[in-house]
PyMOL commands that place a pseudoatom at each C-alpha (Angstrom):
pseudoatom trace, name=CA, resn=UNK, resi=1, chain=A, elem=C, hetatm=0, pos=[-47.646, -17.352, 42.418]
pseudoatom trace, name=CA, resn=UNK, resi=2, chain=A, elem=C, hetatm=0, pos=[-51.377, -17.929, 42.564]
pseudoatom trace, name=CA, resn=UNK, resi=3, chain=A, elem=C, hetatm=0, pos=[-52.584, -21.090, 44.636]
pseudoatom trace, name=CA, resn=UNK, resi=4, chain=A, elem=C, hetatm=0, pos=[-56.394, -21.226, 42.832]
pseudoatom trace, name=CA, resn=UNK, resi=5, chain=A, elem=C, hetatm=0, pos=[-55.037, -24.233, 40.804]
pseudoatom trace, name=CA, resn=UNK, resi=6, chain=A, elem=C, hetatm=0, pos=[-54.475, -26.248, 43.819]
pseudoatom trace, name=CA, resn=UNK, resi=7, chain=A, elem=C, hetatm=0, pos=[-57.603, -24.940, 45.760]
pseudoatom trace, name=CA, resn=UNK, resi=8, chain=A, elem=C, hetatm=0, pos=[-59.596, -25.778, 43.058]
pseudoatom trace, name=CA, resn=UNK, resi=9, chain=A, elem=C, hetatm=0, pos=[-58.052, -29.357, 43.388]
pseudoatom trace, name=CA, resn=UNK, resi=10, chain=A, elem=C, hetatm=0, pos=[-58.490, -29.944, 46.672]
pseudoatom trace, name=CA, resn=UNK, resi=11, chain=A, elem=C, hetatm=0, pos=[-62.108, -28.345, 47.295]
pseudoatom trace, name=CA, resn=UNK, resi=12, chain=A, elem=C, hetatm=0, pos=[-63.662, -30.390, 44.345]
pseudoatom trace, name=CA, resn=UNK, resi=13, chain=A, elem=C, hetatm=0, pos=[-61.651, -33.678, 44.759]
pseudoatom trace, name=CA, resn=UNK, resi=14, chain=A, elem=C, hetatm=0, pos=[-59.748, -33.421, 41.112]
pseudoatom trace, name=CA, resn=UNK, resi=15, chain=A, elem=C, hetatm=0, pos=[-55.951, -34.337, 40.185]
pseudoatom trace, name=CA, resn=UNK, resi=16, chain=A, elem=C, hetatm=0, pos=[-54.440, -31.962, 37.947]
pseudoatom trace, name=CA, resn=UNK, resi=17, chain=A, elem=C, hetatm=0, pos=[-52.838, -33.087, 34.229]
pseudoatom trace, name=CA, resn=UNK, resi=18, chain=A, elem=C, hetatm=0, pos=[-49.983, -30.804, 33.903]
pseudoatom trace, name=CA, resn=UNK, resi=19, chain=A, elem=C, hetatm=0, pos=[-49.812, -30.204, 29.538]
pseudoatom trace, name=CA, resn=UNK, resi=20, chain=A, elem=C, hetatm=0, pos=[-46.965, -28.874, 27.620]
pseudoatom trace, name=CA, resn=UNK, resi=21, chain=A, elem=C, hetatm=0, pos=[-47.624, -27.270, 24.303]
pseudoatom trace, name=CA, resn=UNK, resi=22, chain=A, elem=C, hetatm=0, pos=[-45.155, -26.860, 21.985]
pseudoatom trace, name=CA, resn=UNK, resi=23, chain=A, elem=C, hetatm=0, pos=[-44.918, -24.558, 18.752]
pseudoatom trace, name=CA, resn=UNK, resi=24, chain=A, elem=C, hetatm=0, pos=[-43.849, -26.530, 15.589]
pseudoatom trace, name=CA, resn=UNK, resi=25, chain=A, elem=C, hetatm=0, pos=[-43.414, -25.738, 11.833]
pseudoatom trace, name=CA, resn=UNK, resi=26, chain=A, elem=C, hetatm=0, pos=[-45.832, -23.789, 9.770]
pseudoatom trace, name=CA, resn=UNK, resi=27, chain=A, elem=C, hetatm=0, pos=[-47.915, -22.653, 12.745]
pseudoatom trace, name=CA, resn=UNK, resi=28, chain=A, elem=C, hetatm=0, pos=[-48.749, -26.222, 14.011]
pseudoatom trace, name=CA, resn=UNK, resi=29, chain=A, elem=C, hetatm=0, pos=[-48.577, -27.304, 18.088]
pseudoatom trace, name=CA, resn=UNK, resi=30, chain=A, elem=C, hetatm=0, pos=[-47.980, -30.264, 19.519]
pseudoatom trace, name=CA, resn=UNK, resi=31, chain=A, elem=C, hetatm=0, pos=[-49.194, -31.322, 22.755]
pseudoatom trace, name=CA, resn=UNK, resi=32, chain=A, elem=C, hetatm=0, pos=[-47.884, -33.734, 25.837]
pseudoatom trace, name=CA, resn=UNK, resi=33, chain=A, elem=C, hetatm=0, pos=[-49.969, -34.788, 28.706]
pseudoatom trace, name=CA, resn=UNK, resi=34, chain=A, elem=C, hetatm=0, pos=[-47.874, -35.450, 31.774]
pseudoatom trace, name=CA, resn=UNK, resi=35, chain=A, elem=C, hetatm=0, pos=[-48.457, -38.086, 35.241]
pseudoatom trace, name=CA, resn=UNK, resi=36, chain=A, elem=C, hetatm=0, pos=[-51.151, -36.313, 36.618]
pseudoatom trace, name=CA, resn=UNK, resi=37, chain=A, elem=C, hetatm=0, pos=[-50.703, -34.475, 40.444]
pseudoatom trace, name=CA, resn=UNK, resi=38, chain=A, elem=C, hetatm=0, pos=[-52.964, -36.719, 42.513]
pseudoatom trace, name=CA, resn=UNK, resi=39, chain=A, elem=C, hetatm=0, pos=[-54.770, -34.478, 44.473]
pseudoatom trace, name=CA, resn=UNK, resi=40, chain=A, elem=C, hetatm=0, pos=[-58.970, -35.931, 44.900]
pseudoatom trace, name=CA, resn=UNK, resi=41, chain=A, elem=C, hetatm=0, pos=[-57.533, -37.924, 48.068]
pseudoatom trace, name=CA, resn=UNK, resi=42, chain=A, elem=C, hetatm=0, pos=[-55.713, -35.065, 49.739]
pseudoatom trace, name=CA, resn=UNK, resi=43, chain=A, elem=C, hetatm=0, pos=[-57.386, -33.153, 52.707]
pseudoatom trace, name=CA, resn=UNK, resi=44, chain=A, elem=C, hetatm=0, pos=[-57.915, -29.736, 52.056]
pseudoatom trace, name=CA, resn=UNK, resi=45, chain=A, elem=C, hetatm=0, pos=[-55.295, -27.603, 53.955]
pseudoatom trace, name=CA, resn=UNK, resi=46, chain=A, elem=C, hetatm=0, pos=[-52.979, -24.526, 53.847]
pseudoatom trace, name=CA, resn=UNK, resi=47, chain=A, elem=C, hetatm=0, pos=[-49.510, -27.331, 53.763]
pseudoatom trace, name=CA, resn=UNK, resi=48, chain=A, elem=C, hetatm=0, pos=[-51.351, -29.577, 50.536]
pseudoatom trace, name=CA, resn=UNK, resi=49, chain=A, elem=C, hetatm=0, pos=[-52.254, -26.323, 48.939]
pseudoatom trace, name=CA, resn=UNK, resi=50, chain=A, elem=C, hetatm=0, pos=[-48.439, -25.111, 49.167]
pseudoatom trace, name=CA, resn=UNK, resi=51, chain=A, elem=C, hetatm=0, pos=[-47.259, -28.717, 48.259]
pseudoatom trace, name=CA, resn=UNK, resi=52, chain=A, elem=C, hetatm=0, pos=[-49.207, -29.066, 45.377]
pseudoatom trace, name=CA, resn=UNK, resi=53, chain=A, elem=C, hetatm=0, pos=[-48.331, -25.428, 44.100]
pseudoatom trace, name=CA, resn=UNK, resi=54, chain=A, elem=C, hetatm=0, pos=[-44.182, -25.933, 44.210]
pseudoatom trace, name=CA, resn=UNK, resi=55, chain=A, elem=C, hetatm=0, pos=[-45.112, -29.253, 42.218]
pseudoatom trace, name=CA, resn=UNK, resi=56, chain=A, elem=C, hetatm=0, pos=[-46.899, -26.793, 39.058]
pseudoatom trace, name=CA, resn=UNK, resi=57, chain=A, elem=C, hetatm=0, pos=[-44.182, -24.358, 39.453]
pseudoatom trace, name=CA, resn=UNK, resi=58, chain=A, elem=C, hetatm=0, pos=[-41.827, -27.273, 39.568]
pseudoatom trace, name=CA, resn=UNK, resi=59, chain=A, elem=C, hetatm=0, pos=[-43.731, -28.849, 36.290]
pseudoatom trace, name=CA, resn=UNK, resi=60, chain=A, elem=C, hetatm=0, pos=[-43.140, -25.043, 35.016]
pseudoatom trace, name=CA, resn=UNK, resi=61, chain=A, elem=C, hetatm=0, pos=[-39.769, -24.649, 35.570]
pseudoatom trace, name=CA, resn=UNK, resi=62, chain=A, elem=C, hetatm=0, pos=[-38.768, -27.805, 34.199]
pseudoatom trace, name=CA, resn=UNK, resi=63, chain=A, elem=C, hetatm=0, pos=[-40.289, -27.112, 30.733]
pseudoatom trace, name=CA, resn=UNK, resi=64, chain=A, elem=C, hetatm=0, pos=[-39.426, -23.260, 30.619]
pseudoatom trace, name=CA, resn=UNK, resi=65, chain=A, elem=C, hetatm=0, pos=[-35.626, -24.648, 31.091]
pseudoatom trace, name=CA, resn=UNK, resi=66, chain=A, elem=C, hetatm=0, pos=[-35.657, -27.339, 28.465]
pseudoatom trace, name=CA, resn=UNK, resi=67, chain=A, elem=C, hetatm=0, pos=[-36.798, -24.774, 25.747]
pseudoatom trace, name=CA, resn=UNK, resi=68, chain=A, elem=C, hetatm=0, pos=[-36.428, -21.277, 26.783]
pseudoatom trace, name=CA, resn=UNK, resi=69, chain=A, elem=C, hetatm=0, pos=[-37.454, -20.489, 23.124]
pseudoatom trace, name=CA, resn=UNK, resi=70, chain=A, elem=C, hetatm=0, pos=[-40.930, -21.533, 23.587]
pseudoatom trace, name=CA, resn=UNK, resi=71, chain=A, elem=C, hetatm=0, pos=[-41.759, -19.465, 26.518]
pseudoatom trace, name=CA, resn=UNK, resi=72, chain=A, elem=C, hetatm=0, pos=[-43.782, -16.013, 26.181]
pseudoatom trace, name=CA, resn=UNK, resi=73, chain=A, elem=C, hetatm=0, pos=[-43.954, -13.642, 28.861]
pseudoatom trace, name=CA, resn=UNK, resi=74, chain=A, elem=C, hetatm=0, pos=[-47.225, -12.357, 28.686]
pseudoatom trace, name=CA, resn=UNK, resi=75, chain=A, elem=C, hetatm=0, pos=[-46.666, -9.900, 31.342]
pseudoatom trace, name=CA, resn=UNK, resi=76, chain=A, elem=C, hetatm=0, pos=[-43.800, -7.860, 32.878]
pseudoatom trace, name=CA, resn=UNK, resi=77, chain=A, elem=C, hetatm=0, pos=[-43.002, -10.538, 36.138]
pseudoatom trace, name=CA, resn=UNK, resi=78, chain=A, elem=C, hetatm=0, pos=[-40.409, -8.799, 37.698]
pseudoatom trace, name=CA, resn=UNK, resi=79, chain=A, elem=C, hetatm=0, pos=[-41.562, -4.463, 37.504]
for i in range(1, 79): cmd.bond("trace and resi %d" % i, "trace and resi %d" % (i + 1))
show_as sticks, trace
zoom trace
């Protein structure tokens, strides 16, 4: 699992606004903003990077489980 979201965080002060997109009827999408992951107040080290990386993947899992159907693999994960 890459870390750049949360380095990017961290190095330039930003929180991150995890979004779920969903596919609807005749091709539409809706979209959901979540709480954002305060991050511009952190200091920038190996432990914040890691904490704020299980929160995404958290955020991820979460969503993937409450409608598998939506989810595409756009790669083969697990070779």
């Amino acid at each position: 699992t890459t870390t750049l979201p949360a380095q990017i965080a961290l190095k330039y002060k930003l929180d991150i606004v995890p979004v779920y997109i969903k596919r609807t009827k005749n091709n539409n999408f809706q979209m959901e903003l979540f709480q954002p992951i305060e991050c511009k107040y952190l200091k920038e080290s190996e432990e914040e990077k890691i904490n704020i990386t299980l929160k995404l993947n958290r955020f991820l899992e979460e969503m993937i489980l409450k409608d598998p159907g939506q989810w595409i693999w756009t790669h083969n994960r697990w070779k």
